[in-house]
Every structure is written in C-alpha cells, then in structure tokens.
C-alpha positions in Angstrom: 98.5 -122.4 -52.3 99.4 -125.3 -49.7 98.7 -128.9 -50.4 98.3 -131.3 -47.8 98.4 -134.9 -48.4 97.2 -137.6 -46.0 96.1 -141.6 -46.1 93.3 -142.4 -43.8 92.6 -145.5 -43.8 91.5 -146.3 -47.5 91.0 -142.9 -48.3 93.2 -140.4 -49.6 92.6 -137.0 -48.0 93.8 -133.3 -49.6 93.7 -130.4 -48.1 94.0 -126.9 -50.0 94.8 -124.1 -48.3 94.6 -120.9 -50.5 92.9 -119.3 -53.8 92.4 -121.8 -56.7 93.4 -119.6 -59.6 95.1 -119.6 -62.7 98.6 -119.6 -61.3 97.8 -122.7 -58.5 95.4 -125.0 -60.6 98.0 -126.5 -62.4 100.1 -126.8 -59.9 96.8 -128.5 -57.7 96.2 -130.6 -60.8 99.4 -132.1 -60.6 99.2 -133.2 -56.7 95.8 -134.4 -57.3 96.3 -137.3 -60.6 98.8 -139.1 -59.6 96.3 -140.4 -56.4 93.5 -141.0 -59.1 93.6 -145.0 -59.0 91.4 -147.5 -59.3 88.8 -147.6 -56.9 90.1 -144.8 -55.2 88.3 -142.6 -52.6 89.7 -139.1 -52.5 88.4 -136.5 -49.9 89.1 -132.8 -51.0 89.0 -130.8 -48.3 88.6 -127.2 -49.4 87.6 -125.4 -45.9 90.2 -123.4 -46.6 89.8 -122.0 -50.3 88.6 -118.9 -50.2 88.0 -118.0 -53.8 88.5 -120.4 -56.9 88.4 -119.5 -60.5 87.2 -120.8 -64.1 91.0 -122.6 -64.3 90.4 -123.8 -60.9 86.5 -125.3 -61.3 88.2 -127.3 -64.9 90.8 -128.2 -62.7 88.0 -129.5 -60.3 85.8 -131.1 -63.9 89.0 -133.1 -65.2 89.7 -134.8 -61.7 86.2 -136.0 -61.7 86.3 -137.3 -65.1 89.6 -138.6 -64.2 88.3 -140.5 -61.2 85.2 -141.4 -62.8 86.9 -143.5 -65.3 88.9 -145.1 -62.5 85.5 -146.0 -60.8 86.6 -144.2 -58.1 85.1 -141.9 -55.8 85.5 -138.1 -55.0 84.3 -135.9 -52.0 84.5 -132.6 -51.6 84.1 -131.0 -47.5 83.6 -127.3 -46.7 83.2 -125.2 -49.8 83.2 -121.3 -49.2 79.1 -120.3 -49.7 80.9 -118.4 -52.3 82.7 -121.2 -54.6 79.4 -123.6 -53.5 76.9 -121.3 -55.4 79.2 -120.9 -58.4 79.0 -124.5 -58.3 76.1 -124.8 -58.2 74.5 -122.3 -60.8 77.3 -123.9 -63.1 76.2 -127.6 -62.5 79.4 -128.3 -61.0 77.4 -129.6 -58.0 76.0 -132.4 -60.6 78.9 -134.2 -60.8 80.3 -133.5 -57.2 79.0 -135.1 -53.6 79.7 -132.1 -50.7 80.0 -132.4 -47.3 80.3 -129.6 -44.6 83.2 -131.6 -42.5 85.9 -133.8 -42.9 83.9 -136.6 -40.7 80.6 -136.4 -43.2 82.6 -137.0 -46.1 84.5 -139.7 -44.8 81.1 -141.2 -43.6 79.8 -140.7 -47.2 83.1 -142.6 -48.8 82.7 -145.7 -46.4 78.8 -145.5 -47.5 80.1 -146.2 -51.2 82.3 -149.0 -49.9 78.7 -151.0 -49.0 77.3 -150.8 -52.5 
C-alpha cells in the first residue's frame, strides 16, 4: 500500500495505491486522521485500489464520521466498478460523494465552499 499526500490549494488530496485490506487499513487509517480538521476538504483518490475489504470499507465509515463531526468534507475519485458496487449494495455510497477524476472531485469540493 502507497500513500500519497498532497495540498492543493485548500484541499487535502490522498492518493492510495494498492489493496485496502486488513494488514493496510490501519496503517491508511493512520495517514488519513491526522488531516481530519475543521472544515477540511479531503479528496481520496482511489484510482488505484484495486480491491478493498470489510477492514478497509470501516476504515473508509470512521473517516467519514470523523470528518463529519469536523464539518468537513470528503470526496472520493475513481473507485474500481468492483469496490463502487460493494459500496453501493452496502450503503456505503450514502454517506460518500464519488467522482470519476481527480478534476470532478475537486470541482465538487469548491462547489461546497459556495454553500
């Protein structure tokens, strides 16, 4: 599993590069709350995930919740069809905005700036 950090602008853009599992998600988990502020606008880029697993989708559940307290904001940009319909048929995809690229989802997190 690589994790790749990056500021743009005001928001805070990861990169994972791997399989979410149970050996990685803590190790994910631990890159990814330390940049839960308030307000923040995180951009998970997960093009490259090929497969993620229970550990990894309540690794996914406790950042939202995490940011959601912080009224903050959290997109995710190119989930595997794979990983997307797990989402989905688990409701994951209820508490998530998805993009398909890294420019949608930075489009979307300026969008929340107006409101």
């Amino acid at each position: 599993m690589q994790i790749r950090i990056e500021v743009l602008g005001n928001v805070t853009a990861v990169s994972l590069s791997g399989e979410v599992n149970s050996r990685t998600a803590g190790r994910v988990e631990e890159a990814l709350l330390p940049l839960v502020t308030d307000g923040c606008k995180l951009l998970l880029d997960m093009r490259e995930v090929g497969y993620m697993s229970s550990a990894g989708l309540r690794m996914l559940l406790l950042l939202h919740r995490e940011v959601e307290n912080k009224a903050g904001q959290v997109v995710l940009v190119g989930l595997q069809e794979m990983i997307r319909d797990t989402m989905a048929i688990t409701g994951f995809l209820d508490f998530f905005r998805d993009c398909e690229t890294v420019e949608e989802g930075l489009e979307l997190l300026k969008a929340y700036e107006a409101h």
